[in-house]
C-alpha positions, 0 to 999 in steps of 0.5 A: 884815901887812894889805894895802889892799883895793881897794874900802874902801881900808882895809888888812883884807887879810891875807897868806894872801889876798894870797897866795891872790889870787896862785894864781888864787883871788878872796878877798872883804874882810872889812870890806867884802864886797868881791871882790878878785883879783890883776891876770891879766896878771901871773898869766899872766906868773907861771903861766908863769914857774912852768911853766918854772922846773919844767919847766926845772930838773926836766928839768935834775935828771933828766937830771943826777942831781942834787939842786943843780938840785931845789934851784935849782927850789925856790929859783926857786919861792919867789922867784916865790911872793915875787913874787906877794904884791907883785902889785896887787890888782884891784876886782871886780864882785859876782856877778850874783844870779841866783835871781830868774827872769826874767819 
């Protein structure tokens, strides 16, 4: 399964960095060299969904004792790892070289 990249529109991307770009991490384009990562907004709105599906469901499963709310934990945490590889993906500008001094 290939994903487009932004910049060649041509579908290079594979499904590992497509879920790279969904942790925070900018992946280049094989074909063009491109750096690509996933829109930060929806990163933002994922990363806390995260937060409060551990934070929610393991606080529940200590309380409790029990290992039906580790599971829903779990299962909140794949659906949300789901999710992130339907998160459109964004241009960015090439690094700035800097080994040139300035004069």
């Amino acid at each position: 399964m290939k994903f487009q990249c932004p910049h060649c529109k041509k579908p290079s991307l594979s499904l590992k960095q497509k879920y790279l770009t969904g942790k925070w991490l900018e992946v280049y384009c094989p074909d063009c060299g491109g750096r690509i990562c996933a829109q930060p907004i929806i990163l933002a709105v994922l990363s806390f969904l995260y937060a409060w599906d551990v934070m929610l469901f393991g606080y529940v499963a200590l309380a409790k004792h029990s290992w039906f709310y580790l599971g829903v934990l779990l299962g909140g945490w794949l659906i949300l790892d789901i999710f992130s590889l339907s998160c459109p993906v964004s241009r960015m500008r090439p690094k700035p070289d800097n080994t040139q001094s300035p004069e």
